[in-house]
FIROBA-981959 format. One record per atom (N, C-alpha, C): residue number from 1; atom name; x, y, z. Coordinates in Angstrom, 3 decimals, padded with zeros to 6 digits. Atoms other than C-alpha are relative to their C-alpha. Example, Ala and Ser with C-alpha at 12.3 -4.5 7.8 and 13.67 -1.06 7.14 Angstrom:
REM FIROBA-981959
PT  k  a  X  Y  Z
PT  1  N  000.890  -001.190  000.000
PT  1  CA  012.300  -004.500  007.800
PT  1  C  000.900  001.200  000.000
PT  2  N  -000.820  -001.190  -000.060
PT  2  CA  013.670  -001.060  007.140
PT  2  C  -000.770  001.090  000.730
***
This chain:
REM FIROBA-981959
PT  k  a  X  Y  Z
PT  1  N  001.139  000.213  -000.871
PT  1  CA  -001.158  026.620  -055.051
PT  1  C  000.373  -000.897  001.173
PT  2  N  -000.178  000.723  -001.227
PT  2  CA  000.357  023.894  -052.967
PT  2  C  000.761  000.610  000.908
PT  3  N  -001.085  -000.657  -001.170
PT  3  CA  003.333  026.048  -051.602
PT  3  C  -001.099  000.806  000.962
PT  4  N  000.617  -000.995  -000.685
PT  4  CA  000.307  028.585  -050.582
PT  4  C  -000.607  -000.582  001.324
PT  5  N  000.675  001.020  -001.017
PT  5  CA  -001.582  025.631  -048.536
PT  5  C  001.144  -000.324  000.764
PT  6  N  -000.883  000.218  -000.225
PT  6  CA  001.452  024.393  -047.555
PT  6  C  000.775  001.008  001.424
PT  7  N  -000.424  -000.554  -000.710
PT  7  CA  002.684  027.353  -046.217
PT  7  C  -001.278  000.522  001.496
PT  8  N  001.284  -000.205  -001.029
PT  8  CA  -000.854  028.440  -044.217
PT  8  C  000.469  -001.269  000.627
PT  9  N  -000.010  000.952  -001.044
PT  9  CA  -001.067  024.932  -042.686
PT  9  C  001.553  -000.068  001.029
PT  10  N  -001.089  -000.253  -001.201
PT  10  CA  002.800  025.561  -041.105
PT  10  C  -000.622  001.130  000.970
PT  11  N  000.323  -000.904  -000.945
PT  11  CA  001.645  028.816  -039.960
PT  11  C  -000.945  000.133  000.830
PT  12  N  001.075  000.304  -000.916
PT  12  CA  -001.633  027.670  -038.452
PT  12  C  000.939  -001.247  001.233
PT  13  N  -000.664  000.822  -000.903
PT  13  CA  000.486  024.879  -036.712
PT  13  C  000.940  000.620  000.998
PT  14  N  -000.825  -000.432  -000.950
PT  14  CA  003.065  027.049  -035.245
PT  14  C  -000.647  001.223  000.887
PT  15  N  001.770  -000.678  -000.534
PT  15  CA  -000.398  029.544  -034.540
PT  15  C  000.365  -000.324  001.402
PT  16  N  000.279  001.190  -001.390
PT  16  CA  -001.211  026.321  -031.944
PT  16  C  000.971  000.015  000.617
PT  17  N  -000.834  000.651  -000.418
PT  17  CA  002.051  025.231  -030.999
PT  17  C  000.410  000.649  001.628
PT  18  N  -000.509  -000.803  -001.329
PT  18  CA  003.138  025.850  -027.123
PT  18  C  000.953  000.427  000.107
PT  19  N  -001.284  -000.679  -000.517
PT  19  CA  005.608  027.894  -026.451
PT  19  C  001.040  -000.312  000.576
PT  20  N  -000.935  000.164  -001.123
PT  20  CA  008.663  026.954  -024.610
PT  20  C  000.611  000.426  000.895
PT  21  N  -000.206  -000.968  -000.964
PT  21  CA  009.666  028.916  -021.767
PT  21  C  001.810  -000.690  000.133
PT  22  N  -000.956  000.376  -000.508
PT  22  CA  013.014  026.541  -021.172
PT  22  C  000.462  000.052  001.296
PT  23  N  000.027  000.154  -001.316
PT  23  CA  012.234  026.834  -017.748
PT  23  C  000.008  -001.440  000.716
PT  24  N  000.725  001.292  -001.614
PT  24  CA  010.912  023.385  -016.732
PT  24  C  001.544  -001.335  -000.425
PT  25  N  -000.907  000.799  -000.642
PT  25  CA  013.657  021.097  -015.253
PT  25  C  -000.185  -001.689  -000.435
PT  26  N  -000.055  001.134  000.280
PT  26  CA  014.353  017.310  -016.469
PT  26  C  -000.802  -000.983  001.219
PT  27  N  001.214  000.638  -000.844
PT  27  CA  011.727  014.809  -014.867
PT  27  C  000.716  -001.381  000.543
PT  28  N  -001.044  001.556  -000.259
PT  28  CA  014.123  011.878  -014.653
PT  28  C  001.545  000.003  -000.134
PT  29  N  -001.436  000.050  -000.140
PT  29  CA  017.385  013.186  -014.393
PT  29  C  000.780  000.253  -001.147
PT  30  N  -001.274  -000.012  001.236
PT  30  CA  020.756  012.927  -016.435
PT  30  C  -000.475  -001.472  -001.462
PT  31  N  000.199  001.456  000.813
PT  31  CA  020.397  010.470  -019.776
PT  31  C  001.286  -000.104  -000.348
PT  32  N  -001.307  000.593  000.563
PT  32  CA  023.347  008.444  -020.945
PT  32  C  000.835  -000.537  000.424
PT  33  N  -000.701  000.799  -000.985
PT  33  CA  025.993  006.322  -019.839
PT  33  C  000.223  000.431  000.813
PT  34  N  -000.332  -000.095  -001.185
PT  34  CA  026.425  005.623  -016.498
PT  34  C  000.904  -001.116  000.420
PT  35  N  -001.240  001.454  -000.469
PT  35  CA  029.991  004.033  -015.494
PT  35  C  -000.456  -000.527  001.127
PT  36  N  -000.120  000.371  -001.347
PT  36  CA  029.212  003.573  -012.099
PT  36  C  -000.642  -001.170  000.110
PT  37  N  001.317  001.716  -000.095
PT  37  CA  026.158  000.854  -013.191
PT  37  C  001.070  -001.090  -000.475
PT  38  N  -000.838  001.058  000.701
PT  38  CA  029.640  -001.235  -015.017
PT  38  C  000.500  -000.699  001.607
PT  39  N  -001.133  001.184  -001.155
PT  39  CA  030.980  -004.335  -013.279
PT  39  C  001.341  -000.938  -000.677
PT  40  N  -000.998  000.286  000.239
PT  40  CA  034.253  -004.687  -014.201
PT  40  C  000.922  -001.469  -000.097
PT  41  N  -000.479  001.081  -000.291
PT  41  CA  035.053  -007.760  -012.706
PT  41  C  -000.788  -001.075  -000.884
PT  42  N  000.947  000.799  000.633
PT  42  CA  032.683  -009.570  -015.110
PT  42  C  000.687  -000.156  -001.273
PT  43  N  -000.319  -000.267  001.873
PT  43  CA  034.077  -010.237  -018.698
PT  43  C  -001.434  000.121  -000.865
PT  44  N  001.260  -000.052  001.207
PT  44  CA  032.185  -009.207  -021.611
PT  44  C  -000.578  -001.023  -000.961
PT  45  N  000.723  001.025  000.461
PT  45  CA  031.985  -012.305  -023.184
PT  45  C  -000.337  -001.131  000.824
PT  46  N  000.575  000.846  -000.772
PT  46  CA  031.070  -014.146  -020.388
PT  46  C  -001.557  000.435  -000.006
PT  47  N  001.229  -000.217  000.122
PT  47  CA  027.846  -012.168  -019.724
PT  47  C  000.118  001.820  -000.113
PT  48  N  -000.061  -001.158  000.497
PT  48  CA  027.686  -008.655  -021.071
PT  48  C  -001.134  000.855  000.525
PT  49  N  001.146  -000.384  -000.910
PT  49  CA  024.532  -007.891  -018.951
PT  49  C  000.461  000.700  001.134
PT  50  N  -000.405  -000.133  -001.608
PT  50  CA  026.181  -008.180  -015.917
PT  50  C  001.277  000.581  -000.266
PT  51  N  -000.955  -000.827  000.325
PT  51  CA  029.230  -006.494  -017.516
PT  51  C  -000.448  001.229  -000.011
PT  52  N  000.530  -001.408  000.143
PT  52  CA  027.391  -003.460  -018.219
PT  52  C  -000.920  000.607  001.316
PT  53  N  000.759  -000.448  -000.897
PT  53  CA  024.839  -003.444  -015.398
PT  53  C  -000.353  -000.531  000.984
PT  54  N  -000.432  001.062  -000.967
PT  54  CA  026.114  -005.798  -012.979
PT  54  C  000.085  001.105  001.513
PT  55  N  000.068  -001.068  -001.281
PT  55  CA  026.921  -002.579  -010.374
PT  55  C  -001.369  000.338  000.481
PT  56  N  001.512  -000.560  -000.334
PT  56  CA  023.511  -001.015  -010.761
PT  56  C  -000.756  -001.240  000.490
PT  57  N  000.925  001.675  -000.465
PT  57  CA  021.861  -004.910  -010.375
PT  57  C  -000.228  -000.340  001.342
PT  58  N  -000.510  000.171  -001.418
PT  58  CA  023.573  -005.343  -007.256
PT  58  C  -000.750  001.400  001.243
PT  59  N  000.289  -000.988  -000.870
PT  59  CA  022.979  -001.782  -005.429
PT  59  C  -001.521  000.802  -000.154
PT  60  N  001.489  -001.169  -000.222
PT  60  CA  019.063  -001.114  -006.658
PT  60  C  -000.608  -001.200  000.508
PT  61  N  001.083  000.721  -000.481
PT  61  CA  016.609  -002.925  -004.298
PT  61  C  -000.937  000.289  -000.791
PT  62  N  001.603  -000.234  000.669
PT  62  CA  013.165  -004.012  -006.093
PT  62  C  -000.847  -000.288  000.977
PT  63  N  001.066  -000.096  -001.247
PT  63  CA  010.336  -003.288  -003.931
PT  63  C  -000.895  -001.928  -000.360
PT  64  N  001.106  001.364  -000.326
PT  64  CA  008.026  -006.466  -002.923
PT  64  C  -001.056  -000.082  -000.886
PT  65  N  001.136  000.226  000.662
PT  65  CA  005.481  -005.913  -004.763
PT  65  C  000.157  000.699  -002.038
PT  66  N  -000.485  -000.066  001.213
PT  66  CA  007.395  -005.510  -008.051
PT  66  C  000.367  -001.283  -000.907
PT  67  N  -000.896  001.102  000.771
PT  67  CA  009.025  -007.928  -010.599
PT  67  C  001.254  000.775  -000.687
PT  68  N  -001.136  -000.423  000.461
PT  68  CA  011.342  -005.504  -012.194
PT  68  C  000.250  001.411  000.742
PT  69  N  000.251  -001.282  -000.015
PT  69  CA  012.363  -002.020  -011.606
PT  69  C  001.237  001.003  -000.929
PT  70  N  -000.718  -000.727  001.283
PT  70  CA  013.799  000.973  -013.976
PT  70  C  -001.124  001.311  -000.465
PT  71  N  000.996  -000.911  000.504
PT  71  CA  012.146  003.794  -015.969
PT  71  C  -001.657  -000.248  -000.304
PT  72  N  001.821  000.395  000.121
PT  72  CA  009.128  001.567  -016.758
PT  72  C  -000.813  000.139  000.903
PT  73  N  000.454  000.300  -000.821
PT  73  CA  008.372  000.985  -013.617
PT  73  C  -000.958  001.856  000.585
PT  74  N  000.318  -001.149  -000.744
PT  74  CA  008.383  005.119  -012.756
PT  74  C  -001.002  000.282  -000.627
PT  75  N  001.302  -000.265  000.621
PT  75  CA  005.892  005.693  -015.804
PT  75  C  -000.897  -000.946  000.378
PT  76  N  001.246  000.267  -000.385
PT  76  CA  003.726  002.971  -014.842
PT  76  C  -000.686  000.252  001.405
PT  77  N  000.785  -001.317  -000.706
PT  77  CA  003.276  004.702  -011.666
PT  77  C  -000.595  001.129  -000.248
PT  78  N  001.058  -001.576  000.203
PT  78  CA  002.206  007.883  -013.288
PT  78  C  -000.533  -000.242  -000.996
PT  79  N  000.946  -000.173  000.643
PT  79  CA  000.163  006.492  -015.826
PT  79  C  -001.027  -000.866  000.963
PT  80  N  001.189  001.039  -000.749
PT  80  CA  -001.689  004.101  -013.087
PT  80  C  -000.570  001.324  001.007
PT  81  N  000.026  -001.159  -000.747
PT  81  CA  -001.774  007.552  -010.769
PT  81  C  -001.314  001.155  -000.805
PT  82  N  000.714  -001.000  000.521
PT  82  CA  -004.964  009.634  -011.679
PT  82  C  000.741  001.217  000.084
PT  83  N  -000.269  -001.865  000.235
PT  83  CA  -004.349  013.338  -012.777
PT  83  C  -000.284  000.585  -000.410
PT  84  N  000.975  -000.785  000.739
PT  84  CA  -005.352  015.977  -014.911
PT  84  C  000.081  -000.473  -001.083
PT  85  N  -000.061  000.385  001.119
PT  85  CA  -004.591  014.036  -017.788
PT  85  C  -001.789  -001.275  -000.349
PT  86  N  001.328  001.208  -000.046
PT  86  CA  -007.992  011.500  -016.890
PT  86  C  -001.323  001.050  -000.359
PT  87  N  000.810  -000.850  000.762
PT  87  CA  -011.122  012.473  -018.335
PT  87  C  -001.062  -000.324  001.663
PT  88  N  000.687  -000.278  -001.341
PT  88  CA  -012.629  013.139  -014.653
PT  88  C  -001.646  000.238  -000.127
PT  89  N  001.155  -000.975  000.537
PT  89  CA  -015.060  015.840  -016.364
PT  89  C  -001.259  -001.030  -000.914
PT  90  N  001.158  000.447  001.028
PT  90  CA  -016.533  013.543  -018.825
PT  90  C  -001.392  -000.731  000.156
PT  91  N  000.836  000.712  -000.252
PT  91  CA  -019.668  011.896  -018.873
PT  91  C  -000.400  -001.696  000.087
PT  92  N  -000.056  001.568  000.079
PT  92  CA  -020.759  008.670  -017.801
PT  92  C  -000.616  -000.885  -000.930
PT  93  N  -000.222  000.510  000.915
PT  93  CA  -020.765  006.129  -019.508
PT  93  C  -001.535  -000.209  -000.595
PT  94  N  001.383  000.187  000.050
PT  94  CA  -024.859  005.830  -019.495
PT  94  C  -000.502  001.363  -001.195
PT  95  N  000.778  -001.716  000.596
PT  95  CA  -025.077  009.503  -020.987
PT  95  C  001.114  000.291  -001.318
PT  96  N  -000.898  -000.398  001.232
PT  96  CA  -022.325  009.006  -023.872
PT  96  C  -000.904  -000.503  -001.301
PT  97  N  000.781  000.409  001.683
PT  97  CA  -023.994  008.911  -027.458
PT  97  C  000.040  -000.996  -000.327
PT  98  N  -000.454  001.341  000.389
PT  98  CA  -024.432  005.478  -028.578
PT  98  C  -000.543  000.266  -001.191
PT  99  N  000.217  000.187  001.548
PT  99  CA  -024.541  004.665  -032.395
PT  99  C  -001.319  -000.657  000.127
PT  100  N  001.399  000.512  000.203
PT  100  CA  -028.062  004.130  -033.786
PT  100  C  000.000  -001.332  -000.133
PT  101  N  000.347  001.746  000.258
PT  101  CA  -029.656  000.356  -033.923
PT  101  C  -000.102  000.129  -001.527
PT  102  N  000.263  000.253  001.620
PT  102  CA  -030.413  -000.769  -037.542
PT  102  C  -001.819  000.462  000.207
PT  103  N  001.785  -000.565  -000.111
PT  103  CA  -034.209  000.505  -038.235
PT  103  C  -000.305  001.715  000.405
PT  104  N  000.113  -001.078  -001.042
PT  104  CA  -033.806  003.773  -035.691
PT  104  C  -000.025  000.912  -000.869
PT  105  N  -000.330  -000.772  000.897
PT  105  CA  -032.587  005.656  -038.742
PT  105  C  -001.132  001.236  -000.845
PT  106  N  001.175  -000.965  000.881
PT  106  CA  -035.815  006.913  -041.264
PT  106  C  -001.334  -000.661  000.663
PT  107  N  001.182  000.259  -000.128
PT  107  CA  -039.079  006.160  -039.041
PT  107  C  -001.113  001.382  -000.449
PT  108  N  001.053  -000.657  000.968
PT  108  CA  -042.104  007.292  -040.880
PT  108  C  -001.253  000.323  000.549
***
């Protein structure tokens, strides 16, 4: 009986599941080391930071109105960035169901 459930709930899941076309193109590029960010001239046990990402440190300007910059920085642009992911459609906040008061429940 469980394999039977078991097996339905895969096949309802892969039912849903989206398709992949293997069409759509990487959103942020290559992942994985990158020599070019190493600074050589640094020893590793001096500071291993600036050994590893002492190049990149040096050659990425951070905008003015930043404190850091990197991958975080690109997602918190596109999650601060409205899109179709925001609930645009939904209703305001005046017209969303609110949970009953105490009493509201069985009037007689």
């Amino acid at each position: 009986m469980k394999i039977k459930v078991l097996a339905l709930a895969t096949a309802s899941l892969l039912a849903i599941a989206p398709g992949t076309s293997g069409t759509a193109k990487p959103v942020y590029g290559t992942w994985g080391y990158d020599a070019t960010a190493m600074d050589a001239a640094v020893k590793p046990g001096d500071d291993f930071f600036d050994y590893v990402n002492g190049a990149w440190a040096k050659r990425t300007p951070i905008a003015a109105d930043r404190t850091f910059v990197g991958i975080d920085s690109v997602l918190n642009d596109q999650i601060d960035r409205p899109g179709d992911w925001t609930r645009q459609d939904a209703k305001p906040e005046r017209e969303r169901r609110q949970p009953p008061l105490v009493g509201e429940g069985h009037v007689r």
